[in-house]
C-alpha positions in Angstrom: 1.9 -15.4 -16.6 -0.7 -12.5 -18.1 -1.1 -13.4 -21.8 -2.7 -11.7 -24.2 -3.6 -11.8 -27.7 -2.9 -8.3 -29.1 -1.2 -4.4 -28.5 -2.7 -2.7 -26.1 -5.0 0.4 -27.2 -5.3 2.3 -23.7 -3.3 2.6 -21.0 -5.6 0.0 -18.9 -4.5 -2.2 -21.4 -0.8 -2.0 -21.0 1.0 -3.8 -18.7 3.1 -3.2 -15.8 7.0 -3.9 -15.7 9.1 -2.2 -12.4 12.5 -2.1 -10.6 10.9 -0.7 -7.4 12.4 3.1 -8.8 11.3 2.7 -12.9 8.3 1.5 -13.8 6.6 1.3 -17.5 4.1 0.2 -18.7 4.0 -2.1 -21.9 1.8 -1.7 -24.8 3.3 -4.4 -26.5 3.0 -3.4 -30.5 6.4 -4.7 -31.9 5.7 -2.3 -34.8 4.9 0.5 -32.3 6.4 -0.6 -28.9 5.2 2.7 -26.0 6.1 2.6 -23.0 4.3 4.5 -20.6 7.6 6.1 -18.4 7.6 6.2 -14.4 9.9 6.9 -11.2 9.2 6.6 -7.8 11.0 9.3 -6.6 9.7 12.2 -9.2 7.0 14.3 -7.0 5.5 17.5 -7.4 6.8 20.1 -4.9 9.7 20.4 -2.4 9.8 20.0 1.3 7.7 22.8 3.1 6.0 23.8 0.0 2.7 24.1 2.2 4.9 26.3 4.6 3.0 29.4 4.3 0.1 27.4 4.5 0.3 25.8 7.5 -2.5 26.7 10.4 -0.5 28.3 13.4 -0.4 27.1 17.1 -2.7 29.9 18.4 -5.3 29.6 15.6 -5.4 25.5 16.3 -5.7 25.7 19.9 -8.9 28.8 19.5 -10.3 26.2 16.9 -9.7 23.0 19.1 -11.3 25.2 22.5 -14.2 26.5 20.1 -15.0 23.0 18.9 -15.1 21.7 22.2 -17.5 24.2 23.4 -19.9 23.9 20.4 -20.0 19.9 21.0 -20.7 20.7 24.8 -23.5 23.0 23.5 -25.1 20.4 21.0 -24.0 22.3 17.6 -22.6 19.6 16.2 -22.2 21.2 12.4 -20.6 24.2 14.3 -18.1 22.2 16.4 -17.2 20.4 13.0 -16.8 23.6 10.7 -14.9 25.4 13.6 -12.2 22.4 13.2 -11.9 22.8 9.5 -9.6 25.9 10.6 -6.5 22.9 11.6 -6.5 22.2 7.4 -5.1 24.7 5.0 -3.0 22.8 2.7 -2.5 19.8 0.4 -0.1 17.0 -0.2 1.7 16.8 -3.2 1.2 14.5 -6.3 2.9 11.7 -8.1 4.3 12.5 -11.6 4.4 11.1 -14.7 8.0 10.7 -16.5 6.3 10.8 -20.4 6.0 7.8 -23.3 8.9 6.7 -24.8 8.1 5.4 -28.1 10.2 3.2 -30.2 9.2 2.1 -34.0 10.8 -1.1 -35.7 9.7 -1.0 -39.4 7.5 -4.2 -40.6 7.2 -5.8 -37.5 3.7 -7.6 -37.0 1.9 -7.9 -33.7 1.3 -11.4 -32.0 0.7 -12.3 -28.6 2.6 -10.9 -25.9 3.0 -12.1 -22.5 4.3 -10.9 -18.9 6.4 -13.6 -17.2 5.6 -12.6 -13.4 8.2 -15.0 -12.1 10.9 -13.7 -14.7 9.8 -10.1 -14.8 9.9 -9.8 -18.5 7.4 -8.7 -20.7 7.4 -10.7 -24.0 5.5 -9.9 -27.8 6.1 -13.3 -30.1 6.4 -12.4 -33.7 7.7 -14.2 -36.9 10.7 -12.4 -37.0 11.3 -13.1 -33.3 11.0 -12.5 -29.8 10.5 -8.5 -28.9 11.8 -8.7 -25.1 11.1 -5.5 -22.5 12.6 -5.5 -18.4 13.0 -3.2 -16.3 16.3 -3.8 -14.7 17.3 -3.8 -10.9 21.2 -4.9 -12.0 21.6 -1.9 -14.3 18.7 0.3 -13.7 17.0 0.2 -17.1 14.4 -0.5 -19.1 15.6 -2.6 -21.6 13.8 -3.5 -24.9 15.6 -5.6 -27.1 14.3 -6.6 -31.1 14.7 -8.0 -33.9 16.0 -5.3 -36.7 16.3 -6.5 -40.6 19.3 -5.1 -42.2 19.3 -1.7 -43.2 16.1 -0.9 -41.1 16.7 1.7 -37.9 14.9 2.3 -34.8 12.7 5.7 -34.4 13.1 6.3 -31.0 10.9 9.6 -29.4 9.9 10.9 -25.7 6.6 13.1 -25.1 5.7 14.1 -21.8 3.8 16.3 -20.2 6.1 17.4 -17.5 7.8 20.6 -19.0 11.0 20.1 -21.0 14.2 22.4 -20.3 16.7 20.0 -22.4 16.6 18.1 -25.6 19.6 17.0 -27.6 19.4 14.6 -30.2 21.9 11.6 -32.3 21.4 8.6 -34.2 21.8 6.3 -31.7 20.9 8.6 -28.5 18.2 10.9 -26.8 18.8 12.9 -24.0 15.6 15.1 -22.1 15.6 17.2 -18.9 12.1 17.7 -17.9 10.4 20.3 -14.7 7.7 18.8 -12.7 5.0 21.2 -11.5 6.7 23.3 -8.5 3.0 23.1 -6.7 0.3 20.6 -7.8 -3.1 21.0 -6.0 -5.7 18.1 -6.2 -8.0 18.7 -8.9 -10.7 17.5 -6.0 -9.5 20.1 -3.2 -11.9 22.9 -2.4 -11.1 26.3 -4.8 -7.5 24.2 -5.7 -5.7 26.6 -7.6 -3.7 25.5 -10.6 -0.4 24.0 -11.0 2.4 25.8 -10.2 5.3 25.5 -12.6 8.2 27.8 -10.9 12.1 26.7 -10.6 11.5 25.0 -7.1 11.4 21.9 -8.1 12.5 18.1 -9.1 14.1 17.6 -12.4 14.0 13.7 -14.2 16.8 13.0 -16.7 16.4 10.5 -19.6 18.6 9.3 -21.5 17.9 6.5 -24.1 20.3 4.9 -26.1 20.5 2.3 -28.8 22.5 0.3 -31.2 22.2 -2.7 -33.7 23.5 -6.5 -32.0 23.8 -8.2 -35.6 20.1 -9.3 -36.8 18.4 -7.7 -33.3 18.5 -4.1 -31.8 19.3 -3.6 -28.2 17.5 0.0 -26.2 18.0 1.3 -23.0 16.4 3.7 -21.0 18.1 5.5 -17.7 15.9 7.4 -15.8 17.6 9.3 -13.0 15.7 12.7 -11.1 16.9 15.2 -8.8 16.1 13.6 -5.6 18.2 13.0 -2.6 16.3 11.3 0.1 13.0 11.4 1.7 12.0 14.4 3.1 14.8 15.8 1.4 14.5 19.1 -1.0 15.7 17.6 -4.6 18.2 20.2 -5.2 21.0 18.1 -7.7 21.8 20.2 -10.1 20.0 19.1 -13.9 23.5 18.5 -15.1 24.3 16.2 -12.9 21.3 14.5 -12.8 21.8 14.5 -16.6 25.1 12.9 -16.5 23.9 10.1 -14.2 21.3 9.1 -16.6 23.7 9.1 -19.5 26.2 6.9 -17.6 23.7 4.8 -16.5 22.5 4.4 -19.8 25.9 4.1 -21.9 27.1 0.8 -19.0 24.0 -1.1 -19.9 24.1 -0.6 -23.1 28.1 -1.7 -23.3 26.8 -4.8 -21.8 24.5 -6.5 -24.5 21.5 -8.3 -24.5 22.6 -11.4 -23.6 24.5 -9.8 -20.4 21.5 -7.7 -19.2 18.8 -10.3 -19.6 21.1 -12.6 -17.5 21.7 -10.0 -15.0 18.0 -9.0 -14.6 17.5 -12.8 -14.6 19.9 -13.3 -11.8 19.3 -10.1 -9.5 18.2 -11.3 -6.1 14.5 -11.0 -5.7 12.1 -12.0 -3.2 11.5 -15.7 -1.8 9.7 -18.1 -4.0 6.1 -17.8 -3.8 3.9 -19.8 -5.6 -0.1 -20.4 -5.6 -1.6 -23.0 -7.9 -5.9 -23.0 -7.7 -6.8 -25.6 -10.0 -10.5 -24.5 -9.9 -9.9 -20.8 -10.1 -7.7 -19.8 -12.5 -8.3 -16.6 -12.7 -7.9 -15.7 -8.7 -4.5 -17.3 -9.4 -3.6 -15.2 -11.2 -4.7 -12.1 -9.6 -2.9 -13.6 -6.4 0.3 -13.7 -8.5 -0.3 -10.3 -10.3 -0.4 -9.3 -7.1 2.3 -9.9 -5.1 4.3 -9.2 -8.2 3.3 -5.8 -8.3 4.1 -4.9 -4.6 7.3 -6.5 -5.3 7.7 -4.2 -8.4 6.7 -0.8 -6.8 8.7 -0.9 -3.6 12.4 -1.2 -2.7 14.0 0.0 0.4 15.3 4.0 0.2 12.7 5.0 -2.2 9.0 5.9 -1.7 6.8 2.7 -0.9 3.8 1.8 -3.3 1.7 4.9 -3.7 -2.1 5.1 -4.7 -0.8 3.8 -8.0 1.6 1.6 -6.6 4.3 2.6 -9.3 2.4 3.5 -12.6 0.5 6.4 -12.8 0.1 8.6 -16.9 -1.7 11.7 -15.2 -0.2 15.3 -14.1 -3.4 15.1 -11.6 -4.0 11.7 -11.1 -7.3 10.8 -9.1 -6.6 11.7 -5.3 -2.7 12.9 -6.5 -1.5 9.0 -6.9 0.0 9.8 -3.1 -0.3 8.5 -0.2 -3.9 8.0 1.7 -2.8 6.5 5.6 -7.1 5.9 6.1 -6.6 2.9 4.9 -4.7 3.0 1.4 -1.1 3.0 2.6 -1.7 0.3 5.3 -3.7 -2.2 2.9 -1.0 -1.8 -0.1 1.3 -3.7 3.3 -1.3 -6.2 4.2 0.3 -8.9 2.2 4.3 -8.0 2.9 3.9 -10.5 6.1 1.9 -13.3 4.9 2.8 -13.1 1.2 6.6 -11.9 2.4 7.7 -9.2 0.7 10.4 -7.6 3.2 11.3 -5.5 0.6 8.2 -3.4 0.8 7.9 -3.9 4.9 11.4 -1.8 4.5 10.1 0.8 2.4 7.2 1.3 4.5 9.5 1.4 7.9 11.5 4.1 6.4 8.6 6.2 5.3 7.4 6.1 8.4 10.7 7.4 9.9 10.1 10.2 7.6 6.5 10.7 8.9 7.7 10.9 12.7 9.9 13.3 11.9 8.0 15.7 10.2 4.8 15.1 12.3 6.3 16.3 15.8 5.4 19.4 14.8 2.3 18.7 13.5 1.5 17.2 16.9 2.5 20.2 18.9 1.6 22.9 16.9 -2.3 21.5 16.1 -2.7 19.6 19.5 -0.1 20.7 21.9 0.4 17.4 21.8 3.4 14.9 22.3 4.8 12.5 20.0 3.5 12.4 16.1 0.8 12.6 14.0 -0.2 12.4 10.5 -3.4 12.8 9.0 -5.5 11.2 6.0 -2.6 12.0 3.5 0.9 12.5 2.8 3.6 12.8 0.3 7.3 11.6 0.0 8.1 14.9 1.7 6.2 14.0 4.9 3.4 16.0 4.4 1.6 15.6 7.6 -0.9 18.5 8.3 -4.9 18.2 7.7 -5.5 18.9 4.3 -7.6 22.0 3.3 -11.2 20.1 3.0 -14.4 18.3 4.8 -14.0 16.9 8.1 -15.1 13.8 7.2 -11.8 12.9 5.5 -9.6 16.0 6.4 -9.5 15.8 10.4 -8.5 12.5 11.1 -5.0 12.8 13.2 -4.3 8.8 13.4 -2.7 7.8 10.4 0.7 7.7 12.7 -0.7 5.3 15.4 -2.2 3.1 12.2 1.0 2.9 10.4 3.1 1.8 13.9 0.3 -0.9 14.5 1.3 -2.3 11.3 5.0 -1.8 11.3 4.2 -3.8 14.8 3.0 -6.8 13.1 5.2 -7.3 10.0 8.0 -7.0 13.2 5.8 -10.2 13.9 6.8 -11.9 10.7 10.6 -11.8 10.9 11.3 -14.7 13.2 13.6 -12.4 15.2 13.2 -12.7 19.1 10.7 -11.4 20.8 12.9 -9.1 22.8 15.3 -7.8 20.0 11.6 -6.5 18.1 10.2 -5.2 21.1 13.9 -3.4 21.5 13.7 -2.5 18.3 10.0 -1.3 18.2 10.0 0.5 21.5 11.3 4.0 20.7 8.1 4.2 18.3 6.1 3.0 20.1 6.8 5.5 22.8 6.3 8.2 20.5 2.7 7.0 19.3 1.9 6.3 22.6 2.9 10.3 23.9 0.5 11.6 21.1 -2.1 8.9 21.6 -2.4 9.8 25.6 -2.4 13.3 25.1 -5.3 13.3 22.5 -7.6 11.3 25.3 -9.9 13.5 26.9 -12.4 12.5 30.2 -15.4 11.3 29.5 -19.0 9.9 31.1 -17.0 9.5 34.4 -13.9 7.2 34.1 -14.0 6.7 30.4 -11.1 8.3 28.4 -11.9 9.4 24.5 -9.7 10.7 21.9 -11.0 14.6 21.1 -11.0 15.6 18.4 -12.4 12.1 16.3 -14.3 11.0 12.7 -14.4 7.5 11.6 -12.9 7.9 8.1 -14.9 9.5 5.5 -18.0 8.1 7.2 -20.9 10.6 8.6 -23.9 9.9 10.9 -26.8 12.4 10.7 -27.8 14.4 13.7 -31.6 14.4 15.2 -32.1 17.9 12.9 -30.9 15.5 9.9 -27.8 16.9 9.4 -24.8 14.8 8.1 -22.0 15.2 9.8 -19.0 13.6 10.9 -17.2 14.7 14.4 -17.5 12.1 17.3 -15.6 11.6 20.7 -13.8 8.1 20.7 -14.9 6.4 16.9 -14.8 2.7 17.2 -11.5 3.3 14.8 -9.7 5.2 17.0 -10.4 3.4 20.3 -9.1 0.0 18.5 -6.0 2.0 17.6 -5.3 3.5 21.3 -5.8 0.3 22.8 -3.5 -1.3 20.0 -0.7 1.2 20.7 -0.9 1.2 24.1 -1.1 -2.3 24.9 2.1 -3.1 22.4 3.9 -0.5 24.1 3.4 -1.8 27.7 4.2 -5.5 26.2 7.2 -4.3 24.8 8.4 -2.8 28.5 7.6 -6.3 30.1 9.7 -7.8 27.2 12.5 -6.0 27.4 12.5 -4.9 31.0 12.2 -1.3 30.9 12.3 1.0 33.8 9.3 2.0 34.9 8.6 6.0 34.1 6.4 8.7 33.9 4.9 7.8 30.0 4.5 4.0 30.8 3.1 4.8 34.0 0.6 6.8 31.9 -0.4 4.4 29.5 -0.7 1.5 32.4 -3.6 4.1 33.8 -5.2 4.9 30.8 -5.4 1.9 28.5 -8.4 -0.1 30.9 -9.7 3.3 30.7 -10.0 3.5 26.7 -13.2 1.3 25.9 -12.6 -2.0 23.2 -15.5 -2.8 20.4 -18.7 -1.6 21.7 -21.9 -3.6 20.6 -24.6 -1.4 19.8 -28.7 -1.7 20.9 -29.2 -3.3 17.2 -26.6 -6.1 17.5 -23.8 -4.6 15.6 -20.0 -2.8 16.5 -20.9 0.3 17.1 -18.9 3.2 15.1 -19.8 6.7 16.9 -20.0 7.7 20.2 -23.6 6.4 20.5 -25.9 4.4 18.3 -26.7 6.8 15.5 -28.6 6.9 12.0 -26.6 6.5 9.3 -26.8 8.4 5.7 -25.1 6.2 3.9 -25.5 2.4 5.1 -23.4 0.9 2.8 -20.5 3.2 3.1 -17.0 1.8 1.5 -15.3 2.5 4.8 -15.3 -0.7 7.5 -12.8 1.0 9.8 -14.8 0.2 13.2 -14.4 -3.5 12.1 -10.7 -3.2 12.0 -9.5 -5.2 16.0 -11.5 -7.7 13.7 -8.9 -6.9 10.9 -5.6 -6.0 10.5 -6.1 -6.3 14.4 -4.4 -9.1 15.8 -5.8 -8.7 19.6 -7.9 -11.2 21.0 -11.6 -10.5 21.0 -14.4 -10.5 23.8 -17.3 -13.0 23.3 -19.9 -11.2 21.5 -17.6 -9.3 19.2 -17.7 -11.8 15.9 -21.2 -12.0 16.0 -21.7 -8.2 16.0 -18.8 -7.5 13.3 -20.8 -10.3 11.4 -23.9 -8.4 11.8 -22.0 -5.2 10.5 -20.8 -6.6 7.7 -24.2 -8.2 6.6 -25.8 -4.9 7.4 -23.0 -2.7 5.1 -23.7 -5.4 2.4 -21.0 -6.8 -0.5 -20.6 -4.0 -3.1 -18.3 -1.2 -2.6 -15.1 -0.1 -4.5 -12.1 -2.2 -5.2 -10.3 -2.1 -2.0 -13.5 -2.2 0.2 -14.4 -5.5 -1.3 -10.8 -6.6 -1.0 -11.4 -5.5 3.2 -14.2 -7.3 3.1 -13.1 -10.3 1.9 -10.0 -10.4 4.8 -12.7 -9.7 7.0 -15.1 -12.3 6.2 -12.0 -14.9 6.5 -11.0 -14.1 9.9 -14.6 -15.0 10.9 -14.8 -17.8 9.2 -17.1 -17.1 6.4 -16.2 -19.0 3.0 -19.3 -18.8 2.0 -19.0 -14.6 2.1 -15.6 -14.6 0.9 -16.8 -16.2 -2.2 -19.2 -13.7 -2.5 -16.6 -11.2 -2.2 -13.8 -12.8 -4.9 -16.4 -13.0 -7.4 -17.0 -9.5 -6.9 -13.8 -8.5 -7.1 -12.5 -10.5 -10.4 -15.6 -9.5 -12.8 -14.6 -6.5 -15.5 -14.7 -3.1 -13.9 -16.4 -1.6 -17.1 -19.9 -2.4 -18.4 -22.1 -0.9 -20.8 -23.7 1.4 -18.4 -20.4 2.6 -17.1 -17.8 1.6 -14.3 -17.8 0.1 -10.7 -15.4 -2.2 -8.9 -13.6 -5.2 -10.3 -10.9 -5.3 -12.9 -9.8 -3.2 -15.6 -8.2 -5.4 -18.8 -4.5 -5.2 -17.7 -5.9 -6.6 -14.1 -5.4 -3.3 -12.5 -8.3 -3.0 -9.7 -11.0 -0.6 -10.1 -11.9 2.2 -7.2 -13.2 3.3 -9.8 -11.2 4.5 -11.4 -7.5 2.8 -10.8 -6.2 2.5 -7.8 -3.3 -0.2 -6.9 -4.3 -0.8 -3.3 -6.9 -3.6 -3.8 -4.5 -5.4 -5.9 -2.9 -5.6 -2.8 -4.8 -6.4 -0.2 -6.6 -9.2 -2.7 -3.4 -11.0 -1.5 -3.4 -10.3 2.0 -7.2 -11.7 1.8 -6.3 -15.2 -0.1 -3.8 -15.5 2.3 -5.8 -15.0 5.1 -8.2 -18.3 3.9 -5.4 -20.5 3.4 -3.5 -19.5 6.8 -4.2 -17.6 10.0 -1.6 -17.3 13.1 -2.7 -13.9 15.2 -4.5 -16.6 17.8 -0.9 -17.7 18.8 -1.1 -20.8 16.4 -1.3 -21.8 13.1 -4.0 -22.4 11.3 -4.7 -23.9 8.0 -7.2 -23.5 5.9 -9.7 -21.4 8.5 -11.8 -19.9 5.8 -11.8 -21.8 1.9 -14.7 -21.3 -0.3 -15.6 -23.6 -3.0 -13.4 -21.7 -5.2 -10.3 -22.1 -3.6 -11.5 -26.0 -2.3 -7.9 -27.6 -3.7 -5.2 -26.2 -4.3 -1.4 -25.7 -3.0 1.0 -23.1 -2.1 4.7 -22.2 -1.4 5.8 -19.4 0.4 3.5 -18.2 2.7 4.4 -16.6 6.3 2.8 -17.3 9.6 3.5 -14.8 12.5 6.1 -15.4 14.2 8.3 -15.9 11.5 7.5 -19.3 10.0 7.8 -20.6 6.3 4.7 -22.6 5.4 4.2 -24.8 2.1 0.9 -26.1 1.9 -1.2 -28.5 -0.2 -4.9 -29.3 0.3 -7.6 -30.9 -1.3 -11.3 -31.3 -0.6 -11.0 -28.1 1.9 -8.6 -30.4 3.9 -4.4 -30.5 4.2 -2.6 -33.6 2.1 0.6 -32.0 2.5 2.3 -29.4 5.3 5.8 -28.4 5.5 7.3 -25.6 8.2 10.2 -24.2 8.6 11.6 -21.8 11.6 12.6 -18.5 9.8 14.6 -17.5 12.9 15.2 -18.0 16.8 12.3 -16.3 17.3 10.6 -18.8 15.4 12.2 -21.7 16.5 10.3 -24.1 19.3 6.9 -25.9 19.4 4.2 -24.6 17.8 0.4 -25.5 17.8 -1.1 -26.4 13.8 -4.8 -26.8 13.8 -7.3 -27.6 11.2 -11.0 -27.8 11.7 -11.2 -29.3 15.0 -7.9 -31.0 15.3 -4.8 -30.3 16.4 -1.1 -31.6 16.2 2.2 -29.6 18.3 4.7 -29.4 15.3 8.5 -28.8 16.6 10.8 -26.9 14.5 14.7 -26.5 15.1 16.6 -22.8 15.0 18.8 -23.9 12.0 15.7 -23.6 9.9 15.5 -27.4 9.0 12.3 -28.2 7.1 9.7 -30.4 9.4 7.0 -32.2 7.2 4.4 -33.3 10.1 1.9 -36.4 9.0 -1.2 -34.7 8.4 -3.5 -37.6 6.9 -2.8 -39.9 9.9 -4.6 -37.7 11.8 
C-alpha cells in the first residue's frame, strides 16, 4: 500500500495505475482528479521508417575491412570513427496519450492511497471514497465519485500528440489524435525535428460518463491503430474510433459495482508477498515493484519500456524505448524469482520480433548468420546501430543478451528439461550462427568477437585518447560462451544430430576465453589491462557471468569481481546501484548490499540538485526517471533471500541487517519451484516448497550457512514443509 497525505503537484508525484496496454497516472485531487493518459502500443513511426537510412552492405563491409586495418596499424581513434559508418539511424520513441481531466464540484482532498494488491488507487474524503482502476476485464480506466445532486462532471483531454477529431456531449468525449510520423532523440547527433506526416499511429479516446444515484461513474477507452509488433499501424481512425467508443459504452453499461468486481476478480499473477519488519520502506519498494512490472507488461503488446508504462513527454529522455545494454534485460531480472510470466511472455515475443528483423541486420552489416540487434530498439524491431558514438552505438550483442535470459526464465517454469531445450533450441541456433561468425583469430588459438566495446565504457590509449573499440570485451566473451555452451547442452538434451553449426560451436567455444583476471587483481574488461577515464563508470557489464550469469565460476573469479566492484565504488545511477546490489549478493556480501539499498531508497532530489535514489511517487532516479531500477531492485532482494543457479537452493545466502527477519511468499527457485519462506535472526524458522512442474519434481539439495538437508517434492505439486530448526 503507497499512502499519502495530499494531491499530487507534479507528475513525480502521481501515481501509477496499469492494465499492461493503459496506464495513468493518478494525481489524486478529488476536486481536480488528472490523469496522466498512456498505451503501450502508441509509438512514434512505422516499420522501416529508418529505411532510407539504413547503411548498405558494401559501405559496412569497406567500413568493417577499414577498421580492421586501422586496429592492425595502432590507430585506434581511426579504427573506431571508420565503424561509425554501420549507424545512420535511430529508433523510435514512446508516446504520450495526453491528461484527461475530470472536475467534481466541492470535493475536498484527503489522503489517497494505491492498493498494490487490489490495483486501485483510492482518495478518502467526507463525501466518500473517489475510486480510480485501470481495468484488464473491460479495458478502462475507471474513476468512480461521489456527485451531490444537481452538480456535473467537467470532463476535458489535452495532449500534445496532434488532434484530427474532437466531438463533444454531455455525457461523452470522443478525440483522434496523430503521433509524430518520425521522432529523433533529442540526444542524437544533428537530430532533426519531429516529423508530423500522415504515416503514422492514430490513438482513439473515448470517455464517457453518467450519474449512479449519489456517485458518478467515468470510463475511459483507449484503443490506437496498431496491429501487431513489427506490424505498420494502418487501421483506419474510424475504426479505431469505433473500438474505443464500444469499448467505452460496455463498461460504462456495466456499473460501478460490476467493474470494481470484475477488475477485482480478473486473474492476475501468483500471490507474492514480502513482509520486512525492520525495513519498511524496502518493503515497500519490493512490492512497488513487482507491481509495476506486473502493470506494464502483458503478453501481445510491447514489454516494459525505459518507462515501463508511463511516460508525459513527446521526447522523453533516451525516447522511453528500448535500451538491450542492459535496460531491457534488468526490467526481466525479477520475472523468474519474483514470477511474473506475464512479462517473461512479453519479452519472448519481442524477441521473436527482434530475430526477425535483425537477419538482415546481421547480413547486411556483418555478412553474418543468424541475428543481431544493437544498443536500442523499438516495437517495430528496430535493430541497426544508431547514428552516434561508438561507445554506445556499435555494440551488435543485444540478441545473444536477450536469448541468455529468455534461457533462464525457461529455467523457472518447472517444465522438463528436454521439452525447454526443444523449445529453446531453434534460438539458440540462431544466436549461436551470428555469435560464431562475429569471432575472429586471435594471439594463436584464441577466438575474439571483431568488431567489440564494453557498453558505454571507454579506456584511454598510451596518446591519452578515450576511446572505446576492443577485440573480445569481457561482456561479450561471457555472452559467447553463454550461447554457445546452452546451445550444445541443449543438443545433448534433446539428442540432436550432429551437423555442420554444432560442430562449429563444439570447436570454438574452448577457444573463446571465460573472465580474465587482470595484473591488478581485478576482471579484466578490454582486451588487455588498460587505464581507465572514468573509474567509476555506471556500467558493470564485465562482471555479468558473476550476474545474470548462471555458469559456474573458476577459483579466482569472486575475489577479482569483488575487487572490481570495490574498485568502481557504490554510487552510480538508479539501475547501476540496483546491479550492484544483485552483484554483491551473489558473492555473499550483506554487508555491501546494505550499502547499496540505503543508496538506492534515499530521495533522488536534494537541494543542490538530483542523483540516484527515489523520486516521491517511488519512481527510481537515473536521473532523471527511468523504470528499470524499480525492477531490478526486486530481482536484487530476491537474490538475498534465495539463490538456485549452483544447482541447489539456497536460503538466505546474502541478508544484511536490514533485511535480518522477515518472511516471504511466492518466490521462484530455478527449476521451477515455489518457495515460502520465514526467517529470523538471519536464520530459516519456517520453509515450504512446492514442485511447479515435472521438471521440478524430484530431490533437491536446500542449504543454509553450512548446512544442508535433501528435500523431496512430488509432481502433483503437493506442498513439503521440511523441519528446519531440528537441524
Amino acid at each position: 500500500m503507497i499512502t499519502r497525505t495530499a494531491p499530487a503537484a507534479r507528475w513525480l508525484e502521481a501515481l501509477p495505475l496499469g492494465n499492461g496496454r493503459i496506464g495513468a497516472m493518478a494525481w489524486g485531487d478529488p476536486a481536480a482528479a488528472r490523469f496522466g493518459l498512456n498505451e503501450s502500443t502508441l509509438w512514434s513511426g512505422t516499420p522501416g521508417v529508418d529505411a532510407g537510412r539504413r547503411t548498405g552492405a558494401d559501405v559496412a563491409a569497406a567500413a568493417r575491412a577499414e577498421s580492421r586495418r586501422l586496429w592492425a596499424a595502432g590507430d585506434v581513434p581511426g579504427a573506431e570513427q571508420a565503424l561509425g559508418a554501420l549507424g545512420a539511424s535511430w529508433g523510435q520513441a514512446y508516446q504520450p496519450v495526453g491528461d484527461l481531466h475530470v472536475e467534481v464540484p466541492g470535493a475536498v482532498p484527503g489522503p489517497r492511497e494505491l492498493d498494490l494488491d487490489a490495483r486501485l488507487h483510492r482518495v478518502r474524503t467526507a463525501g466518500g471514497d473517489h475510486l480510480s482502476a485501470v481495468s484488464a476485464a473491460d479495458e478502462v480506466l475507471l474513476h468512480a465519485v461521489p456527485l451531490a445532486a444537481g452538480d456535473v462532471l467537467r470532463v476535458r483531454l489535452e495532449s500534445p500528440q496532434h488532434e484530427e477529431h474532437r466531438s463533444e456531449r454531455e455525457d461523452g468525449l470522443d478525440v483522434i489524435l496523430r503521433v509524430p510520423s518520425d521522432a529523433p532523440p533529442g540526444h542524437a547527433p544533428g537530430a532533426p525535428g519531429l516529423a508530423w506526416g500522415e504515416d503514422a499511429s492514430r490513438a482513439a479516446v473515448a470517455v464517457r460518463w453518467r450519474r449512479e444515484g449519489e456517485r458518478a461513474l467515468l470510463v475511459c477507452a483507449i484503443a490506437t491503430s496498431w496491429r501487431g509488433l513489427g506490424e505498420r499501424p494502418d487501421r483506419p481512425p474510424t475504426e479505431v474510433l469505433a473500438e474505443a467508443a464500444a469499448t467505452a459504452e460496455a463498461a460504462l453499461a456495466r456499473g460501478e459495482e460490476e467493474l470494481l468486481a470484475r477488475h477485482a476478480s480478473t486473474p492476475g499473477e501468483d500471490a507474492f508477498a514480502l513482509r520486512l519488519p525492520g525495513a519498511a520502506l524496502l518493503e515497500e519498494v519490493v512490492a512497488y515493484g513487482r507491481y509495476l512490472l506486473h502493470a506494464c507488461s502483458r503478453p501481445g503488446l510491447p514489454p516494459a519500456n525505459l518507462q515501463g508504462l508511463w511516460n508525459a513527454e513527446v521526447r522523453a529522455p533516451w525516447s522511453s524505448n528500448y535500451t538491450t545494454n542492459i535496460n531491457l534485460e534488468m526490467n526481466h531480472w525479477a520475472a523468474g524469482t519474483a514470477h511474473v510470466p506475464a512479462a517473461a511472455a512479453a519479452l519472448e515475443e519481442y524477441t521473436a520480433l527482434l530475430r526477425r528483423t535483425g537477419r538482415d541486420t546481421a547480413r547486411r552489416l556483418y555478412g553474418a548468420g543468424g541475428w543481431t540487434v544493437h544498443h536500442n530498439s523499438d516495437p517495430w524491431g528496430y535493430s541497426d546501430p544508431v547514428d552516434g558514438e561508438t561507445r554506445w552505438a556499435i555494440w551488435p550483442m543485444g540478441g545473444l543478451w536477450l536469448e541468455l535470459q529468455l534461457e533462464d526464465l525457461a529455467r523457472f517454469t518447472g517444465l522438463p528439461a528436454a521439452e525447454v531445450a526443444a523449445q529453446r533450441m531453434p534460438a539458440l541456433r540462431e544466436a549461436a550462427a551470428f555469435a560464431l561468425d562475429l569471432l575472429h583469430p586471435t594471439d594463436g588459438d584464441r577466438l575474439v568477437t571483431v568488431p567489440s566495446t564494453s557498453p558505454e565504457n571507454q579506456w584511454r590509449t598510451p596518446e591519452g585518447t578515450a576511446v572505446a573499440l576492443t577485440e573480445g570485451s569481457g561482456m561479450d566473451r561471457w555472452l559467447v560462451r553463454g550461447v554457445l555452451s546452452s546451445l550444445l547442452a541443449a543438443a545433448e538434451v534433446t539428442g540432436a544430430a550432429e551437423d555442420d553449426l554444432l560442430a562449429r560451436a563444439r570447436a570454438a567455444l574452448p577457444r573463446v576465453d571465460g573472465p580474465r583476471i587482470g595484473p591488478d587483481g581485478r576482471l579484466q574488461e578490454w582486451h588487455a589491462d588498460l587505464e581507465e577515464p572514468e573509474p567509476h563508470h555506471r556500467h558493470v557489464s564485465h562482471l555479468a557471468p558473476v550476474y545474470p550469469g548462471t555458469e559456474a565460476l573458476a577459483p579466482g573469479i569472486e575475489e577479482a569481481a569483488t575487487a572490481s566492484l570495490l574498485a568502481r565504488g557504490d554510487e552510480a545511477t538508479g539501475w547501476s546501484l540496483a546491479w550492484k546490489a544483485c552483484l554483491w549478493a551473489r558473492l555473499h556480501r550483506p554487508d555491501k548490499v546494505e550499502d547499496l539499498l540505503t543508496l538506492f531508497v534515499r530521495p533522488a532530489e536534494t537541494a543542490d540538485g538530483e542523483r540516484s535514489g527515489l523520486y516521491p511517487n517511488l519512481f527510481s532516479a537515473h536521473p532523471p526517471f527511468q523504470m528499470d531500477a524499480n525492477f531490478g531492485i526486486v530481482a536484487a532482494v530476491a537474490e538475498c533471500l534465495l539463490q538456485s543457479h549452483r544447482g541447489e537452493i539456497e536460503l538466505l545466502p546474502a541478508v544484511p541487517p536490514l533485511l535480518a527477519s522477515g518472511s516471504v511468499r511466492g518466490l521462484r527457485a530455478r527449476p521451477g519451484v515455489a518457495v515460502d519462506l520465514d526467517w529470523a535472526g538471519g536464520e530459516p524458522t519456517r520453509l515450504v516448497l512446492r514442485a511447479l512442474g515435472a521438471g521440478a519434481a524430484g530431490e533437491h539439495r536446500v542449504r543454509w550457512g553450512g548446512r544442508t538437508l535433501p528435500v523431496d517434492l512430488p509432481a502433483d505439486g503437493a506442498p513439503v514443509a521440511p523441519d528446519l530448526v531440528g537441524r
